[in-house]
N, C-alpha and C positions, 0 to 999 in steps of 0.2 A: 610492293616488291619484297619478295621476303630474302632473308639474307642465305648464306652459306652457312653448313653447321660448324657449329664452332662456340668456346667460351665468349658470353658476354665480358661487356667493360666490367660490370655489376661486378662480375663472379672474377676478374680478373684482377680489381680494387682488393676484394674479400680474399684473397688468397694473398695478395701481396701483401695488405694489412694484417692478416694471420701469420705469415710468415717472419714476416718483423718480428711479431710480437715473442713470440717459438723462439726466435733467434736471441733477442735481448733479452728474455727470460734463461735460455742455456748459457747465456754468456755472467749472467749472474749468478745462478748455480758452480757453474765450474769454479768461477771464482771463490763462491764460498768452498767450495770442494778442496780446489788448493790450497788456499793461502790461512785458511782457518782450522779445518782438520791437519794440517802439518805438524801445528804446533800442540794436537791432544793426544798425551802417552798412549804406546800400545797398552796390552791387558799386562806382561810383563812386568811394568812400571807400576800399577795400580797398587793403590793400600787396599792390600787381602782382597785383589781382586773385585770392591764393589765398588770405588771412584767409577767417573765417568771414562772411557776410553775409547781408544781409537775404533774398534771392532766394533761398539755397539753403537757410535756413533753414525758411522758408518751404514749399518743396517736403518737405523730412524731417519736416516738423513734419506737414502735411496729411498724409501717409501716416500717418504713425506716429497720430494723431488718430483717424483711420478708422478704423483694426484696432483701436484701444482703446474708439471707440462700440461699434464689433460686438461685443466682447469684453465691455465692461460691460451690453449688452441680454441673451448670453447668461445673464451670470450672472444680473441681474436675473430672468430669466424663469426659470430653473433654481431660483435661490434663492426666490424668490417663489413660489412653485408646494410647495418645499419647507416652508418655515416655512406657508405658509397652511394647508397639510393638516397641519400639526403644530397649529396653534391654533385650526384645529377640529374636531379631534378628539372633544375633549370634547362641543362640539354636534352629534355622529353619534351618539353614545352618550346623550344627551340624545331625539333627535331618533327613535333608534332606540324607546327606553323610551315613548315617546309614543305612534308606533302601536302598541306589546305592551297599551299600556293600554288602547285604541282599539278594540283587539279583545277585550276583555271582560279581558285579564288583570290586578288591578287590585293583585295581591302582589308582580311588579316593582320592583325599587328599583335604584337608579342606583348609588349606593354609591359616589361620588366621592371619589379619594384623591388627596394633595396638597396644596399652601399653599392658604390662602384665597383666591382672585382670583371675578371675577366670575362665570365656568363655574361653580367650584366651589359660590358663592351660588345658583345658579339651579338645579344639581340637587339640592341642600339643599334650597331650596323646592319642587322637584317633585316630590321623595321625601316629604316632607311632606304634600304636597298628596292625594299620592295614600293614603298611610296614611288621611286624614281620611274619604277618598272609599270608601275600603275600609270606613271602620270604620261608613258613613253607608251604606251599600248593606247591608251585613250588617245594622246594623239596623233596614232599612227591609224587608228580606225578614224577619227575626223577628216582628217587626209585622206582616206581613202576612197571614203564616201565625198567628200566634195570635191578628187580627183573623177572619181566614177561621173560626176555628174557634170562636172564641167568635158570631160570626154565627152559624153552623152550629148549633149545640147548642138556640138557642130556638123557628130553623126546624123541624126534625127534633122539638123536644115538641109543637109546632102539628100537624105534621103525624099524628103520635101520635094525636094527640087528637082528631083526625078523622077517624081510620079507624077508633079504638075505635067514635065517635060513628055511624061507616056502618055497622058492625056491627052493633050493639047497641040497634036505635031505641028501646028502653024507659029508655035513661039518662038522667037526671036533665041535661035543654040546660041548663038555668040554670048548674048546676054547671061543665059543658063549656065556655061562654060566658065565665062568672066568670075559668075558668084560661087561655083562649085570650087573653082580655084582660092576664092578670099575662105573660104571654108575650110579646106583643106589643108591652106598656107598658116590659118591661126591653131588647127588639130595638130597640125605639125613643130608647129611651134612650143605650142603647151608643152609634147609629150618630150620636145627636147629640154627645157624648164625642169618637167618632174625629173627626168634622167641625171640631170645636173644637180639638181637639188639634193637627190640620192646620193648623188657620189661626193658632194662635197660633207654631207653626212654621217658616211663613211671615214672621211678623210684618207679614200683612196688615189692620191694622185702625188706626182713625183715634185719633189720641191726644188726650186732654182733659184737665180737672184732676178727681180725683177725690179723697174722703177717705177712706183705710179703718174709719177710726171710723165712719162713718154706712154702708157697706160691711157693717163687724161688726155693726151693730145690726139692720140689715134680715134680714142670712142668722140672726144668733140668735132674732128673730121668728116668718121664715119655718120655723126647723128647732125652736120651741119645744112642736109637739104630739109629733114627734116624743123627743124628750128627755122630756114629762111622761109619755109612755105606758111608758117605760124606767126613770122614776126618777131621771135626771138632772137633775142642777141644773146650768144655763146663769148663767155670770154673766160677765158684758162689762165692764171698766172701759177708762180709758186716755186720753189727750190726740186732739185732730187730728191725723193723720200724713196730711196732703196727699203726694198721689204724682202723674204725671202717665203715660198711658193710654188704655186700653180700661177703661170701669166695664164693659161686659158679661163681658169676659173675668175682670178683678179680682171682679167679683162671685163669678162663677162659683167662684174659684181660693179665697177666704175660705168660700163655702158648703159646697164640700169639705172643705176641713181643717176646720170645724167638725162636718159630717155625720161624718166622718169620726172625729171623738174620741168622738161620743155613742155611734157604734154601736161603736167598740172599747172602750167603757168596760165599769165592772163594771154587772153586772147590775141591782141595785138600791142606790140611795144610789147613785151614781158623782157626779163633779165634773168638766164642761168650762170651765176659763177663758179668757178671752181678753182681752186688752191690745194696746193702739196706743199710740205714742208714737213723739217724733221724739228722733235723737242720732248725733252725728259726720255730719251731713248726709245722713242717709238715715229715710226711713217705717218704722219696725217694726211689726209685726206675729208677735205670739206667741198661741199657741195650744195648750193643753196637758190633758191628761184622767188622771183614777183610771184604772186597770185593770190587768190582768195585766202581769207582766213580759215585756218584748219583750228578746227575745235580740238581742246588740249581734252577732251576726255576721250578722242579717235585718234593723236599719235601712240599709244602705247598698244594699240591692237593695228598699226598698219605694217609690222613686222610678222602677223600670224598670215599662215597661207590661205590664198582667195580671198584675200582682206581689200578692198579694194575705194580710193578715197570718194568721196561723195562729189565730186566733179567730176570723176571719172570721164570722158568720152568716147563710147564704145562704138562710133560708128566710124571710124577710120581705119587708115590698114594697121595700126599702132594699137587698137583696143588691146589691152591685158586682161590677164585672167587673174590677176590676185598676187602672184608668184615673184612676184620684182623684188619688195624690200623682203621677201620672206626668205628668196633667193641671195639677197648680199646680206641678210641678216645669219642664213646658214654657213657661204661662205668666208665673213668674218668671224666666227666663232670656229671654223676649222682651222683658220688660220692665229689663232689662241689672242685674237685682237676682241676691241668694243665697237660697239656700233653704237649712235646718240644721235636722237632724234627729237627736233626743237622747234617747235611754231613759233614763227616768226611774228610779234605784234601788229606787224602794218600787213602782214600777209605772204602766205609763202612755209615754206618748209626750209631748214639748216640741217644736215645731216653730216655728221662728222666721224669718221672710221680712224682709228689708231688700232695700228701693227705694231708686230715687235722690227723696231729698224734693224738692219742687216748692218755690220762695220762697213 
């Protein structure tokens, strides 16, 4: 992009540094001018006219005055033109790293060596800046593509399913209808997941006061046919933990972690509990279930999206795509809380969310 004409910094440096220099030199001069020649007799005064005096002082002095403006402009401009391209150097190398970035390269790093000054602070931040930017594009292309592919996968049974059904017109529609439906009901599902996932991302949405206690009770409610058809026992205790929010989103983020425990729980007899309470100024929220032992080197990746645990059960109307805890791990972080996630020794998952509590 090329600029607008116009003086450079360079030459902008170089002229203010010449100008000083012009300035404190005339301001030296007059001085000598005044306050020195005042006190040297005119020619009048002189012994027989050859002492030193004012008249011819005067004339050596103006010479000599002249050739030292010209002399102190050169340097000015010489020296001023020098140190200004030495101190910004650093912002050429800065300024360079900008468009490499500009143009898709976003692995660039400035790598700035030397004391601490302010150059040195500002490619610190931009090296920074742009690691962040690298690590946010990567995982916005990861996402994308294994958005694209989990989309892909329920289109492509639909589509199955009805070429079998062009085929074969003696098959059973009710059957075909029933599956196109569970198909269509989990495509649906996902792509309101990714939407949510997006907007809590964003951190576009209106904040209120909510509780998670009455939060926990509604989604243990809403997720308790699910739990009696498994054998699970649901049991909610815990105080008011006012937090302040999105209840759509907060809903959403407790209905998962509870969905969440019943269906990794054991099979029959399993136990989801769930507790609220407030401490150290913040909402908690735990949440914790019986089941198999989760291997502690797969809790720190069941937060990434499409991450999804190794018991997973994908053949119910409940199979997930990955998006659960990736889902209340986005939403807890819009909401400027933690998210901790803890395998339980006898088996089972502990997941414990702190907000900032609300007075």
């Amino acid at each position: 992009m090329r600029r607008p004409p116009g003086p450079s910094v360079r030459l902008k440096l170089t002229l203010s540094y010449a100008g000083v220099v012009l300035v404190t030199g005339a301001v030296l001069l007059a001085v000598v001018w005044l306050f020195l020649l005042r006190y040297v007799p005119d020619s009048s005064q002189g012994l027989l006219g050859i002492s030193p005096n004012r008249f011819l002082l005067s004339r050596v002095f103006g010479r000599a005055a002249a050739v030292a403006m010209v002399l102190l402009l050169v340097v000015g401009l010489v020296g001023g033109w020098l140190l200004a391209g030495r101190m910004l150097a650093p912002l050429t190398r800065i300024t360079a790293a900008a468009r490499t970035a500009g143009g898709g390269s976003l692995s660039h790093r400035i790598r700035m060596e030397g004391r601490q000054d302010e150059f040195r602070e500002l490619a610190d931040a931009f090296d920074g800046m742009l690691e962040r930017l690298e690590s946010h594009v990567a995982e916005q292309r990861r996402f994308a593509a294994n958005a694209s592919h989990e989309l892909r996968t329920p289109l492509a049974i639909a589509q199955t399913l009805l070429d079998v059904a062009r085929r074969d017109p003696t098959r059973d529609r009710d059957e075909v209808l029933e599956r196109l439906q569970t198909v269509h009901t989990r495509a649906i599902g996902l792509t309101e997941a990714l939407l949510l996932l997006s907007r809590s991302d964003r951190g576009t949405f209106v904040r209120e006061r909510v509780d998670l206690s009455l939060l926990a009770e509604e989604a243990a409610e809403t997720l308790l046919p699910l739990a009696e058809r498994r054998g699970t026992t649901l049991d909610v205790t815990g105080a008011a933990a006012p937090v302040r929010g999105s209840a759509e989103l907060l809903l959403r983020m407790v209905t998962n972690l509870v969905q969440n425990a019943v269906v990794h729980n054991l099979p029959v007899g399993g136990t989801v509990t769930v507790h609220t309470g407030t401490g150290d100024g913040a909402s908690v929220l735990r949440v914790g279930n019986t089941g198999p032992v989760v291997p502690p080197d797969l809790v720190p990746t069941l937060t990434e999206p499409f991450q999804r645990g190794t018991e997973r059960v994908r053949t119910d109307e409940h199979a997930g795509a990955g998006l659960g805890l990736a889902l209340v791990h986005s939403i807890v972080r819009a909401h400027a809380g933690t998210l901790d996630l803890a395998a339980r020794p006898d088996g089972g998952l502990l997941v414990t969310v702190r907000l900032p509590a609300t007075p």
